[in-house]
mmJSON file of the N, C-alpha and C atoms, coordinates in Angstrom:
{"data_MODEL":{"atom_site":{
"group_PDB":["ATOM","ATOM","ATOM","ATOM","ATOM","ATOM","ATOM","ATOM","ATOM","ATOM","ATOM","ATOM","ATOM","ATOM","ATOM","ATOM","ATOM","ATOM","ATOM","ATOM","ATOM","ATOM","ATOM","ATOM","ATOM","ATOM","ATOM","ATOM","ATOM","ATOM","ATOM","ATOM","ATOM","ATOM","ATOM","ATOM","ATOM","ATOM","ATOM","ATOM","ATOM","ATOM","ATOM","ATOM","ATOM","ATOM","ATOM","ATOM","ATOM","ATOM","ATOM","ATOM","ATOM","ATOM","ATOM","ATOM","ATOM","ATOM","ATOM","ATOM","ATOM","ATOM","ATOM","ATOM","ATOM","ATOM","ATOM","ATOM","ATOM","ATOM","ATOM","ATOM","ATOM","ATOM","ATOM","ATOM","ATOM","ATOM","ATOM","ATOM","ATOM","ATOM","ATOM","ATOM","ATOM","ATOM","ATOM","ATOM","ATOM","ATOM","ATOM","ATOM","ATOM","ATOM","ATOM","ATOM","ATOM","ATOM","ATOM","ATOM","ATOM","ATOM","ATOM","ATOM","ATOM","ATOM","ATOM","ATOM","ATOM","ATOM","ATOM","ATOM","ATOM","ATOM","ATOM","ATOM","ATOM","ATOM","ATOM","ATOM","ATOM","ATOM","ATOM","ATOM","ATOM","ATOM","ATOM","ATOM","ATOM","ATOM","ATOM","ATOM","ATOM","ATOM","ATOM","ATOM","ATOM","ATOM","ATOM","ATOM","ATOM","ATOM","ATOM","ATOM","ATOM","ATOM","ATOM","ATOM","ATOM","ATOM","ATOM","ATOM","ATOM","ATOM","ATOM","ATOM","ATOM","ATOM","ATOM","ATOM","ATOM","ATOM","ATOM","ATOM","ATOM","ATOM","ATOM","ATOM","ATOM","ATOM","ATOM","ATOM","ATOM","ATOM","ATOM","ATOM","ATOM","ATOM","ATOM","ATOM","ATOM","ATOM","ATOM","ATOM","ATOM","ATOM","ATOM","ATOM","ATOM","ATOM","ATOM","ATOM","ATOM","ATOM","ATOM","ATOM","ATOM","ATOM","ATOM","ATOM","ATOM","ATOM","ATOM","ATOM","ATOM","ATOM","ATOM","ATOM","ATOM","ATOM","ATOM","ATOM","ATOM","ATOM","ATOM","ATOM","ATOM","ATOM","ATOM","ATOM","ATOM","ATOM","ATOM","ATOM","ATOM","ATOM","ATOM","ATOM"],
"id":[1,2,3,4,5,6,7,8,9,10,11,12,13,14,15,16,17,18,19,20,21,22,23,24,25,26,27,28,29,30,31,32,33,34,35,36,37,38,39,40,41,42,43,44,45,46,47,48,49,50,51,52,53,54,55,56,57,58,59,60,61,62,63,64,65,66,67,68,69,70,71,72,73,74,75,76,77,78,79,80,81,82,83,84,85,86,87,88,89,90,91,92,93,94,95,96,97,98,99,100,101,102,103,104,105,106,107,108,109,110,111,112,113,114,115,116,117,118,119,120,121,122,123,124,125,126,127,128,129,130,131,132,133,134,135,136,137,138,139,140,141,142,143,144,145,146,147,148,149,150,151,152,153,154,155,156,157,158,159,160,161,162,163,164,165,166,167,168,169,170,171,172,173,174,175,176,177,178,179,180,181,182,183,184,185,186,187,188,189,190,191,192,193,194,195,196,197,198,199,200,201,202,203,204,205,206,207,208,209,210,211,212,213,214,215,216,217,218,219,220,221,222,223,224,225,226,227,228],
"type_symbol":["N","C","C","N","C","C","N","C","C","N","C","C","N","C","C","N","C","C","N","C","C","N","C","C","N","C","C","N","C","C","N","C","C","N","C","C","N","C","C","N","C","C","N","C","C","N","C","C","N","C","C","N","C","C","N","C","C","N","C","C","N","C","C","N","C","C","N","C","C","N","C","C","N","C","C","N","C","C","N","C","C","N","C","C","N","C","C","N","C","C","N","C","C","N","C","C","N","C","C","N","C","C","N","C","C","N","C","C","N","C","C","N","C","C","N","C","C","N","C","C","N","C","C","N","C","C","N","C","C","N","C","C","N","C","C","N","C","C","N","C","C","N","C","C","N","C","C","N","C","C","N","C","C","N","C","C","N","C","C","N","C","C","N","C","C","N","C","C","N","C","C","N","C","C","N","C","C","N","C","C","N","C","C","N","C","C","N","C","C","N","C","C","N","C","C","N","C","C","N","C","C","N","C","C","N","C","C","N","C","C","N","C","C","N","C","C","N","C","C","N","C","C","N","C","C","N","C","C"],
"label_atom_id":["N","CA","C","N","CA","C","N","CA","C","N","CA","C","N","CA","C","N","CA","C","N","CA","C","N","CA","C","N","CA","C","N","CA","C","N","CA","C","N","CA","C","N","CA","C","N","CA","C","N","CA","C","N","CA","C","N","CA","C","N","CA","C","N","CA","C","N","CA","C","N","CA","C","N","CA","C","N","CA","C","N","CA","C","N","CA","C","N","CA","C","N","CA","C","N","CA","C","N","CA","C","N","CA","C","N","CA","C","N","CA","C","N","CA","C","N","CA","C","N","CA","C","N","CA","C","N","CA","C","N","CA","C","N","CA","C","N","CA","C","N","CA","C","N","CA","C","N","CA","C","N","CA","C","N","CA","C","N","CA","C","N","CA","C","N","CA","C","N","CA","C","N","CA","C","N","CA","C","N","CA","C","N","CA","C","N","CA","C","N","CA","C","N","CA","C","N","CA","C","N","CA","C","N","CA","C","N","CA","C","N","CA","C","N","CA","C","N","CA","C","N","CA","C","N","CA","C","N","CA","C","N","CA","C","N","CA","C","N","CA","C","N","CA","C","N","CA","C","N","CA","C","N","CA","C","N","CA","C","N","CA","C","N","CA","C"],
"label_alt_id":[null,null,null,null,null,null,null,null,null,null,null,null,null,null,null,null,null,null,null,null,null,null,null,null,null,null,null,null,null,null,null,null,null,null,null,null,null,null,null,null,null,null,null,null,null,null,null,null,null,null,null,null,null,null,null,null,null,null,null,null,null,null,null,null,null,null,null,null,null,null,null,null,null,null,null,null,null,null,null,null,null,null,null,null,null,null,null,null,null,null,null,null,null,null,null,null,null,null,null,null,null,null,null,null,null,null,null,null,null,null,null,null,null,null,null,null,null,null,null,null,null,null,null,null,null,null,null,null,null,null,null,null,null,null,null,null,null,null,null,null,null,null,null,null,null,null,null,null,null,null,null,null,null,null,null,null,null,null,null,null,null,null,null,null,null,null,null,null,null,null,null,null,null,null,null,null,null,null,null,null,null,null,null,null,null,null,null,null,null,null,null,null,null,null,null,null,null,null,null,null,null,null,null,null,null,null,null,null,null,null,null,null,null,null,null,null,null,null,null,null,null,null,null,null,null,null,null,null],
"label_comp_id":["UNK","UNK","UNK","UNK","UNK","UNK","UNK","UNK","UNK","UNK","UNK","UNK","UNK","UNK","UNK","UNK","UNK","UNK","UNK","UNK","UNK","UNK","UNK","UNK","UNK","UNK","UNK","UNK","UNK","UNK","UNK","UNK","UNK","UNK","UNK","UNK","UNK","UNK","UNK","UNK","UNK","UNK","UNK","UNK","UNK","UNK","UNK","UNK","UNK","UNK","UNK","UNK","UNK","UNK","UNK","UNK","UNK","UNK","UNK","UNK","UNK","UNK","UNK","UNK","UNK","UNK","UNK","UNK","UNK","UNK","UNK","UNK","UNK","UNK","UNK","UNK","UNK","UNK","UNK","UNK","UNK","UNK","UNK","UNK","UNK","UNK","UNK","UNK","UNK","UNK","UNK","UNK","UNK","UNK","UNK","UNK","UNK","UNK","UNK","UNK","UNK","UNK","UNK","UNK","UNK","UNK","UNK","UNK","UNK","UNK","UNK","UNK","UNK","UNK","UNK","UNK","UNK","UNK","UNK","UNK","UNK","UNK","UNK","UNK","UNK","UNK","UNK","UNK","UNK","UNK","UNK","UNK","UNK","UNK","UNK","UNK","UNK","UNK","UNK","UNK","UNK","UNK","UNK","UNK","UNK","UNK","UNK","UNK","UNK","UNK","UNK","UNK","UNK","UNK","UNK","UNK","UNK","UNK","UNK","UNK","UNK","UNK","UNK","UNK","UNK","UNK","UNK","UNK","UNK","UNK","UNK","UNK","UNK","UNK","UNK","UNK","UNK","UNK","UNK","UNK","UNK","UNK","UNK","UNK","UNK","UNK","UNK","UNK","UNK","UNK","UNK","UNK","UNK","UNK","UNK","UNK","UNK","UNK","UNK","UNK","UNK","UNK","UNK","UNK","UNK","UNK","UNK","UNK","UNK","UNK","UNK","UNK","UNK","UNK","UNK","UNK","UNK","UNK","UNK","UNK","UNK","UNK","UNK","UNK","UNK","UNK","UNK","UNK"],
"label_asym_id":["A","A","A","A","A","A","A","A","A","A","A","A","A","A","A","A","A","A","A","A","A","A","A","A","A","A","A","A","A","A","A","A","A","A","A","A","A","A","A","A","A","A","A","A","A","A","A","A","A","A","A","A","A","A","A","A","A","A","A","A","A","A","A","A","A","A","A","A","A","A","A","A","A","A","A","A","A","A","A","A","A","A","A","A","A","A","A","A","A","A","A","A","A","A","A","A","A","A","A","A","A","A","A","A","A","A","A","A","A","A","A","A","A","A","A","A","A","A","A","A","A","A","A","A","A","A","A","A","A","A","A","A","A","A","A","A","A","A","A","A","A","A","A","A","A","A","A","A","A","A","A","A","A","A","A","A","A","A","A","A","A","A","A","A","A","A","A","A","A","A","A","A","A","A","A","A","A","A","A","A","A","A","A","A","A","A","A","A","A","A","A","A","A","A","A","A","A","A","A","A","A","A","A","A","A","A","A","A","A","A","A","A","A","A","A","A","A","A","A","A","A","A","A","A","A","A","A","A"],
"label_entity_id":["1","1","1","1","1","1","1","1","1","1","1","1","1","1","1","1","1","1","1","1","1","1","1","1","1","1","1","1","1","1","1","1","1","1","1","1","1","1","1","1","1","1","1","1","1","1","1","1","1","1","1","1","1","1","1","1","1","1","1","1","1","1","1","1","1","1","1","1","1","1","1","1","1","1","1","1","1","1","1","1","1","1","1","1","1","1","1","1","1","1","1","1","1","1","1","1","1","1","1","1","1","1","1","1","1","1","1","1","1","1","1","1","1","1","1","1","1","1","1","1","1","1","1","1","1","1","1","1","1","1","1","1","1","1","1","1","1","1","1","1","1","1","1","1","1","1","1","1","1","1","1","1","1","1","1","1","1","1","1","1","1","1","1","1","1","1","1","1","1","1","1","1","1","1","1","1","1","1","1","1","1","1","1","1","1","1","1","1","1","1","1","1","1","1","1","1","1","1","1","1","1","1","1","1","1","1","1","1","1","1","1","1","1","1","1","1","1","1","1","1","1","1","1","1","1","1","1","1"],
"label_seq_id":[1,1,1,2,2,2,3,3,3,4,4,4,5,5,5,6,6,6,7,7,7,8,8,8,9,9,9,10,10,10,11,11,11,12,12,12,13,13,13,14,14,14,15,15,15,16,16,16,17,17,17,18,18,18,19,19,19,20,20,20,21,21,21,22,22,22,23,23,23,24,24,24,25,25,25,26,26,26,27,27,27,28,28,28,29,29,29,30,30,30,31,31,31,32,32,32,33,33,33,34,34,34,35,35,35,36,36,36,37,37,37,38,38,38,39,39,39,40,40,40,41,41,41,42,42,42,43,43,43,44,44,44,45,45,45,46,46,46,47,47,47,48,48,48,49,49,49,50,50,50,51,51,51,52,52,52,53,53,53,54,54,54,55,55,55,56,56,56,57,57,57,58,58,58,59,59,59,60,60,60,61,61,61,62,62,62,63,63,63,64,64,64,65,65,65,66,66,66,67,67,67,68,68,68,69,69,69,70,70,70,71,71,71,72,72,72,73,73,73,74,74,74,75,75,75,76,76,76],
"pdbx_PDB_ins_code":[null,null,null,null,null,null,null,null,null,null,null,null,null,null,null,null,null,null,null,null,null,null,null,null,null,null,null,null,null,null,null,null,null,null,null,null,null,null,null,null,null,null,null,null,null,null,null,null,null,null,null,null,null,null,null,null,null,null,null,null,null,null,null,null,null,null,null,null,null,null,null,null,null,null,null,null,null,null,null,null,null,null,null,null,null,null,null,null,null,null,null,null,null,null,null,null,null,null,null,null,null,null,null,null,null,null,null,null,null,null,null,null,null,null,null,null,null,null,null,null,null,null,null,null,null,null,null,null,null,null,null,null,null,null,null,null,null,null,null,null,null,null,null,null,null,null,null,null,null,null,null,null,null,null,null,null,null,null,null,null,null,null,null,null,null,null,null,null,null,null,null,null,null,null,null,null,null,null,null,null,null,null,null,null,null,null,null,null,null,null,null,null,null,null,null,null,null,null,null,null,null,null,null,null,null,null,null,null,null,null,null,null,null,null,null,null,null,null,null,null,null,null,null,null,null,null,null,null],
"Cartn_x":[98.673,99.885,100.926,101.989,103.319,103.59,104.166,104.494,106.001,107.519,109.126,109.252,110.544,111.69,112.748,113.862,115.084,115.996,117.059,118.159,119.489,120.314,121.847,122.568,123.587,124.119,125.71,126.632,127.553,127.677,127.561,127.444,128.633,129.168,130.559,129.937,131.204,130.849,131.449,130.233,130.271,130.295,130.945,131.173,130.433,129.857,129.371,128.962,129.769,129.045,128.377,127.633,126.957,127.532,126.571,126.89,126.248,126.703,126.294,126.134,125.179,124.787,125.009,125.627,126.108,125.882,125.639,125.196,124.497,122.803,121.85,121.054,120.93,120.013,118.619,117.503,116.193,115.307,115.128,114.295,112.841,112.464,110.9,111.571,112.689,112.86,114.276,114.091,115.157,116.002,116.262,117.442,117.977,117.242,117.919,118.927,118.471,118.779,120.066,120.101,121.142,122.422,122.162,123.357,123.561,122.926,123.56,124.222,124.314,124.733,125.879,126.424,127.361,128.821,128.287,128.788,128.725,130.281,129.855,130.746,131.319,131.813,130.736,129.069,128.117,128.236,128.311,128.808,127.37,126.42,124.859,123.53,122.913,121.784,120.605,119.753,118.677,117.125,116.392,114.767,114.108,113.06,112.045,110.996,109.972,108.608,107.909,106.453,105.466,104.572,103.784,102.131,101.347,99.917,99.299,99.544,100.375,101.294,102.612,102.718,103.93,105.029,105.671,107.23,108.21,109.372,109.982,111.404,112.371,113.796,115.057,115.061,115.685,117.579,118.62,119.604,120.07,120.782,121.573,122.562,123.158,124.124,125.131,126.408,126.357,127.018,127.561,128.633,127.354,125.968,125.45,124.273,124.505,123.788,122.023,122.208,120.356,120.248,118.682,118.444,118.11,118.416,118.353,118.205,117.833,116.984,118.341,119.754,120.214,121.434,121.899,123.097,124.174,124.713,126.19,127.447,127.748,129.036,129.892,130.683,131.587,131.117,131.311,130.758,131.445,132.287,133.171,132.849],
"Cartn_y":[-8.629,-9.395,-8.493,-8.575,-7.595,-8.397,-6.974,-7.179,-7.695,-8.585,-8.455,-8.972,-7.457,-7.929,-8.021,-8.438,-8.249,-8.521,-7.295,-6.498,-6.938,-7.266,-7.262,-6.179,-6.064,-5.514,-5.005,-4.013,-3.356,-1.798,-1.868,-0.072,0.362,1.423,2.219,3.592,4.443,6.083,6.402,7.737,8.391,9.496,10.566,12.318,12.221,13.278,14.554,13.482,12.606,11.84,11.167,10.527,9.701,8.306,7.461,5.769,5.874,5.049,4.52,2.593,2.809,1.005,0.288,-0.637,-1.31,-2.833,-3.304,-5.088,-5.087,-4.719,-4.886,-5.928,-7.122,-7.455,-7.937,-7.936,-7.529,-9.157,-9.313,-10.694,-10.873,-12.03,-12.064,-12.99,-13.774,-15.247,-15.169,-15.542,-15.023,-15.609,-17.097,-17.487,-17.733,-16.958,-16.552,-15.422,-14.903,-13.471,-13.249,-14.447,-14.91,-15.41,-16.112,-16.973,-15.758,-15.076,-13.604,-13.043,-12.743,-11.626,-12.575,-13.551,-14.198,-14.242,-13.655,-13.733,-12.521,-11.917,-10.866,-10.046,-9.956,-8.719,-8.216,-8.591,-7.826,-7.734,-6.456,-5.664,-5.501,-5.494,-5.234,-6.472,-6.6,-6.993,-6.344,-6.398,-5.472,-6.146,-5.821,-6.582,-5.317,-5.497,-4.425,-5.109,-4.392,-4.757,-3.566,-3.825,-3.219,-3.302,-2.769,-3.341,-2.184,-2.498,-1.203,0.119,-0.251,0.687,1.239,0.673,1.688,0.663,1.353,0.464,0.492,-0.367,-0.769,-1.639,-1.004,-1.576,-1.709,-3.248,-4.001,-4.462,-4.192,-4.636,-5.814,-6.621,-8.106,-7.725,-7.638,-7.543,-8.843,-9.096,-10.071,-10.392,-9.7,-9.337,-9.987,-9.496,-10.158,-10.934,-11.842,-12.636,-12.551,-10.917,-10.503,-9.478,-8.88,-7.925,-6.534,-5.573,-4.47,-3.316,-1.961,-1.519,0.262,-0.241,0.513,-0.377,0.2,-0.521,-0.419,-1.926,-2.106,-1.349,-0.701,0.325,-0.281,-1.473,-2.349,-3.275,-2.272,-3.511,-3.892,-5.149,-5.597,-6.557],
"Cartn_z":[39.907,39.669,39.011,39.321,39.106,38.057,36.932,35.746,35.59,35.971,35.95,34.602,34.695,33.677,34.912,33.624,34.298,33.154,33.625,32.798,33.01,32.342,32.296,31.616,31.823,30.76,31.254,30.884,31.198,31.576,32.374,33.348,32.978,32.274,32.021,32.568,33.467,33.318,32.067,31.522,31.234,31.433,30.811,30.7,31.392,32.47,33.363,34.223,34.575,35.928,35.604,34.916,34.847,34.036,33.34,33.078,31.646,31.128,29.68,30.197,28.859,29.504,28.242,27.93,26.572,26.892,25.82,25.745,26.972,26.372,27.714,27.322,28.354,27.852,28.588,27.856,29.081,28.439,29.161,29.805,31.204,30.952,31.717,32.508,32.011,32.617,33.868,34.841,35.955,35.82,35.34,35.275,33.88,32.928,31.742,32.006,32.561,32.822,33.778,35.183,35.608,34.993,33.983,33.041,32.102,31.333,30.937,31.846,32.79,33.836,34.133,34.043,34.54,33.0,31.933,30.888,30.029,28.979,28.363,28.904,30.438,31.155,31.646,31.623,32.066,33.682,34.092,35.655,36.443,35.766,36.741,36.433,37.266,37.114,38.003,37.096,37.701,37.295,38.644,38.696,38.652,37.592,37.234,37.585,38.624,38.994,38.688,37.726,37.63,37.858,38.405,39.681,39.477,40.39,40.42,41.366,42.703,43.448,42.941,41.463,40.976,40.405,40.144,39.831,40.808,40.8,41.508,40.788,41.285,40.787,41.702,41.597,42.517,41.749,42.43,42.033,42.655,42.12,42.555,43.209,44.582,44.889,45.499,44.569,44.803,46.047,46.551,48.089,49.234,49.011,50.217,49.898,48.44,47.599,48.043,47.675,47.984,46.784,46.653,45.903,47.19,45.905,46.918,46.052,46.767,46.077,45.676,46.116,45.241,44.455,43.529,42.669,43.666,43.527,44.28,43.965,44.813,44.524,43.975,44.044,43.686,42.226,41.589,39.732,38.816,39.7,38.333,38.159],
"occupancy":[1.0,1.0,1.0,1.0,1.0,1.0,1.0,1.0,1.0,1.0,1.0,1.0,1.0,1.0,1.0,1.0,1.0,1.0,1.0,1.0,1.0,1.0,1.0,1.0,1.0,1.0,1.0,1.0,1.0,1.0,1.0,1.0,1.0,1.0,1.0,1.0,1.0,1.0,1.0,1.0,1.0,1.0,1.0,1.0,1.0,1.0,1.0,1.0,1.0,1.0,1.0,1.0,1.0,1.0,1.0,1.0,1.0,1.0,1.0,1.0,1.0,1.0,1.0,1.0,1.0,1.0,1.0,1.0,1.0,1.0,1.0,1.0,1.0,1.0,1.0,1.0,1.0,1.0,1.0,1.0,1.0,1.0,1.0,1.0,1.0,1.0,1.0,1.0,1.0,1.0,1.0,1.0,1.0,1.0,1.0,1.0,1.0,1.0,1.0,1.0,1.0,1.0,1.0,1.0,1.0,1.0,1.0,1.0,1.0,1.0,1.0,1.0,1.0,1.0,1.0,1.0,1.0,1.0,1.0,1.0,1.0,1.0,1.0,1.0,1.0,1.0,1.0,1.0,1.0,1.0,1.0,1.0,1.0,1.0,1.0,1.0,1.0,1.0,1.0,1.0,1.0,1.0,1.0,1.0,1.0,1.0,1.0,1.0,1.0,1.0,1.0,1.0,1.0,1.0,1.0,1.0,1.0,1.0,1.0,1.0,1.0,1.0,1.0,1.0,1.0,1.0,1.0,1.0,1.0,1.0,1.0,1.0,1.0,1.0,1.0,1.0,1.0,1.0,1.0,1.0,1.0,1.0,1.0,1.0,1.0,1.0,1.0,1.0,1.0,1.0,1.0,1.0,1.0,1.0,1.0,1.0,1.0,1.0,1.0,1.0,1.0,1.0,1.0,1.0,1.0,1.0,1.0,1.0,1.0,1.0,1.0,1.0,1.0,1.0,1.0,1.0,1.0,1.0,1.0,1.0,1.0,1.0,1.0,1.0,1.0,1.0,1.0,1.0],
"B_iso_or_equiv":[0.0,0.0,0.0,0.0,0.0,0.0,0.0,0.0,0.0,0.0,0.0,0.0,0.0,0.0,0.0,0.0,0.0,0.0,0.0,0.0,0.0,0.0,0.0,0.0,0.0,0.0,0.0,0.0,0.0,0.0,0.0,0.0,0.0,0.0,0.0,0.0,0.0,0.0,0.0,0.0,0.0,0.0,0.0,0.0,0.0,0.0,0.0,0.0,0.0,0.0,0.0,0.0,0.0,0.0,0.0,0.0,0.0,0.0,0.0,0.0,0.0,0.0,0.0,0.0,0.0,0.0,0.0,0.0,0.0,0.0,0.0,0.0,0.0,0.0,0.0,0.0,0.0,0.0,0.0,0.0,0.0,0.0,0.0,0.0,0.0,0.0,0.0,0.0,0.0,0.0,0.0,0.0,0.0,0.0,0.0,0.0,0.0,0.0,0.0,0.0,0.0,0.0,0.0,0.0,0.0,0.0,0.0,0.0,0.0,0.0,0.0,0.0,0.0,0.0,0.0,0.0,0.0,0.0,0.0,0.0,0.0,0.0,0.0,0.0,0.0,0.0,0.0,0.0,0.0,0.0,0.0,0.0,0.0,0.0,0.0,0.0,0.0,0.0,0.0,0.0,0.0,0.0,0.0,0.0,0.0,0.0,0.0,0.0,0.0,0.0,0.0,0.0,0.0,0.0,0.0,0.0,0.0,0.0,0.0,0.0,0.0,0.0,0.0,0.0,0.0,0.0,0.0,0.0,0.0,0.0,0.0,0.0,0.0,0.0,0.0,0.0,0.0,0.0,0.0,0.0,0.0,0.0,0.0,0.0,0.0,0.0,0.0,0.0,0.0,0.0,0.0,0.0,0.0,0.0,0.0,0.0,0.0,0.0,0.0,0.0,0.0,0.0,0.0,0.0,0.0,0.0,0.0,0.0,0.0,0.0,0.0,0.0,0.0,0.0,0.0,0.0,0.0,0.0,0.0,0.0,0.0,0.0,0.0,0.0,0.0,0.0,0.0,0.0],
"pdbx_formal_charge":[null,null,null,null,null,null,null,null,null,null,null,null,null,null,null,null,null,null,null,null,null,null,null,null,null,null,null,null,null,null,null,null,null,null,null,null,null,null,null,null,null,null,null,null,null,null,null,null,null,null,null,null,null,null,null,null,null,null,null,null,null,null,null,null,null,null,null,null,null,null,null,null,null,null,null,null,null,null,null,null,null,null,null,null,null,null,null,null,null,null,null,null,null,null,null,null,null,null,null,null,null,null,null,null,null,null,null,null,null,null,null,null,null,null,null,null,null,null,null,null,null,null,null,null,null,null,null,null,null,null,null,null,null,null,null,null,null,null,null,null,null,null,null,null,null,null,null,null,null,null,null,null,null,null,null,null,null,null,null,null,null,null,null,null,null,null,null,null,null,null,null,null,null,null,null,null,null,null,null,null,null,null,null,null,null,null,null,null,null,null,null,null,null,null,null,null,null,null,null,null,null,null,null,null,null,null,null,null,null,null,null,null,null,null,null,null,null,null,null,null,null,null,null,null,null,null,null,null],
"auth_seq_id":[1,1,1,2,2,2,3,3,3,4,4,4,5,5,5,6,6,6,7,7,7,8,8,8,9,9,9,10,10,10,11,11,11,12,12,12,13,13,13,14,14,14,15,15,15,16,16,16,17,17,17,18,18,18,19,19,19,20,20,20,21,21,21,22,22,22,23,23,23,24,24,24,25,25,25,26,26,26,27,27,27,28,28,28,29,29,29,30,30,30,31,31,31,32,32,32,33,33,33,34,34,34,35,35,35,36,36,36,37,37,37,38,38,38,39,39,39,40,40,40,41,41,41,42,42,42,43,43,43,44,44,44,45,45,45,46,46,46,47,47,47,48,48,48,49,49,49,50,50,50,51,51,51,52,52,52,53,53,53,54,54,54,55,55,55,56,56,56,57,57,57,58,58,58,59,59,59,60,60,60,61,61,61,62,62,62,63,63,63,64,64,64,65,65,65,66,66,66,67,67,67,68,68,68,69,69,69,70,70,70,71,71,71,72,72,72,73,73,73,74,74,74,75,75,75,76,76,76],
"auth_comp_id":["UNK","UNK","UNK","UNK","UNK","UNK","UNK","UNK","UNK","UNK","UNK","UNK","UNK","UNK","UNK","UNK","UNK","UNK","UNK","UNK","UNK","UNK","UNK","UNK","UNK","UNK","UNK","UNK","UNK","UNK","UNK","UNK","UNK","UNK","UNK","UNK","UNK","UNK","UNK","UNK","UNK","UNK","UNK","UNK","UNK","UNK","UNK","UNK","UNK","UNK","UNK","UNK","UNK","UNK","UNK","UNK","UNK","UNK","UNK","UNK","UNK","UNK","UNK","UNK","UNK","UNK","UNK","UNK","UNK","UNK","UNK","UNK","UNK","UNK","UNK","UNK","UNK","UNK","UNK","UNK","UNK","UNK","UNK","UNK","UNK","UNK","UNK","UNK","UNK","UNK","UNK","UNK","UNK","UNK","UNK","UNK","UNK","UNK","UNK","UNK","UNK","UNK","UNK","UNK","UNK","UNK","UNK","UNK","UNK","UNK","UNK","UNK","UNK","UNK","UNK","UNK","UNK","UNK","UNK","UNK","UNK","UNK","UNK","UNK","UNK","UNK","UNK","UNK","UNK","UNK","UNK","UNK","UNK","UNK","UNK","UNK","UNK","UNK","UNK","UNK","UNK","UNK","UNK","UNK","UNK","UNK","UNK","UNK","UNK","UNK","UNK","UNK","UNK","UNK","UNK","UNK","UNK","UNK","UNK","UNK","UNK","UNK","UNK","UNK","UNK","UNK","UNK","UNK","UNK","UNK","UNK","UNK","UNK","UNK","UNK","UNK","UNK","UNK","UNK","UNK","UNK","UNK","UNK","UNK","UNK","UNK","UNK","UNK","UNK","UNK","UNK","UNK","UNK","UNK","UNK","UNK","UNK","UNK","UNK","UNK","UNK","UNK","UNK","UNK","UNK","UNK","UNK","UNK","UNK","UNK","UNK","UNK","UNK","UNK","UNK","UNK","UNK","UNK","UNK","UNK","UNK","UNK","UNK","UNK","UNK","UNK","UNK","UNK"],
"auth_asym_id":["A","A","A","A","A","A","A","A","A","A","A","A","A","A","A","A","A","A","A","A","A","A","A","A","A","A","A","A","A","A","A","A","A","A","A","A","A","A","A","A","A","A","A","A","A","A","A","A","A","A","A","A","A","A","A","A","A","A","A","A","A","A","A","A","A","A","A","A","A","A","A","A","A","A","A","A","A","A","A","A","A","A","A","A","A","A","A","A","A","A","A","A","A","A","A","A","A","A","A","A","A","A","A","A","A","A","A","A","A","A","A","A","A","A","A","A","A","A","A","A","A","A","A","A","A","A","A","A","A","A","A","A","A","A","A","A","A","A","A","A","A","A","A","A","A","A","A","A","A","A","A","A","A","A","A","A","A","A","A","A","A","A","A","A","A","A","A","A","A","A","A","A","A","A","A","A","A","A","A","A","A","A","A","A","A","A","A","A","A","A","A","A","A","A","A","A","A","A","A","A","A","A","A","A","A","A","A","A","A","A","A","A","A","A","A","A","A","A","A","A","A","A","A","A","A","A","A","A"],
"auth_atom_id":["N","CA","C","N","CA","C","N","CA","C","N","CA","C","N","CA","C","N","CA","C","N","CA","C","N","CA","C","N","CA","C","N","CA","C","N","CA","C","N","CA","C","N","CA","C","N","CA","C","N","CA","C","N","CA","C","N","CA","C","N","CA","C","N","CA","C","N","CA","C","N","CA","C","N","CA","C","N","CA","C","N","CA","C","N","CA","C","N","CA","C","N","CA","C","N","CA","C","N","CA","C","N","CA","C","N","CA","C","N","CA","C","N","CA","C","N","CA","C","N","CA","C","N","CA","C","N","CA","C","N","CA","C","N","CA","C","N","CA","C","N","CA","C","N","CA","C","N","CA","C","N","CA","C","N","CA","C","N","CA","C","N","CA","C","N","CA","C","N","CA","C","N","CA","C","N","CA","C","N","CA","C","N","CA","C","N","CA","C","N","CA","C","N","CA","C","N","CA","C","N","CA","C","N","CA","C","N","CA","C","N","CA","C","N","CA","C","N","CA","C","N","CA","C","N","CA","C","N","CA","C","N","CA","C","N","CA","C","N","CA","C","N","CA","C","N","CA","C","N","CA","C","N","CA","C","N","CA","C","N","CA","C","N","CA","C"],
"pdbx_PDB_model_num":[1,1,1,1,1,1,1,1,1,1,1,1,1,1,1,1,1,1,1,1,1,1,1,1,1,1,1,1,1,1,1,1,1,1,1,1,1,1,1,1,1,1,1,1,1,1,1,1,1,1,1,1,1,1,1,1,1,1,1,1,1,1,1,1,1,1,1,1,1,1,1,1,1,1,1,1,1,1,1,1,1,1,1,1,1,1,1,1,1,1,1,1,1,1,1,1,1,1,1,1,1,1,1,1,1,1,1,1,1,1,1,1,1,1,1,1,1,1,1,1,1,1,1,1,1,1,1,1,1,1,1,1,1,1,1,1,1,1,1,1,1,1,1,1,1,1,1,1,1,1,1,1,1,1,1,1,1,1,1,1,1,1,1,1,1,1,1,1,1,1,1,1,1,1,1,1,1,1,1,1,1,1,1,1,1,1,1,1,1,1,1,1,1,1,1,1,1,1,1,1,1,1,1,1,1,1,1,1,1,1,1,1,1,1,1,1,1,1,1,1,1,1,1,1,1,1,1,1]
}}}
């Protein structure tokens, strides 16, 4: 049985290309985690699966109201 969290929070770039992640917040419960992500300015949501074949991280995209397995280019 797969272990999920799931993450909210605010994706900003940072210096050298990359992102800083601010007001994250991590949860077991999906539609806790939904009503966070809808509030805050929070720009991402993200599904963490842990199993015995490995981990696995799924993003919300909301353009084609599915999960998917890279972050949506468009995060406002």
């Amino acid at each position: 049985m797969a272990l999920v969290y799931y993450e909210t929070g605010i994706r900003v770039p940072a210096g050298g290309g990359g992102y800083d992640y601010v007001n994250v917040f991590v949860t077991q419960n999906e539609q806790e985690a939904r009503t966070a992500y809808r509030a805050d300015r929070r720009n991402y949501l993200a599904r963490l699966s842990f199993d015995d074949s490995g981990t696995r991280t799924e993003f919300w995209n909301p353009a084609s109201s599915s999960w998917t397995a890279a972050a949506p280019h468009s995060e406002s």
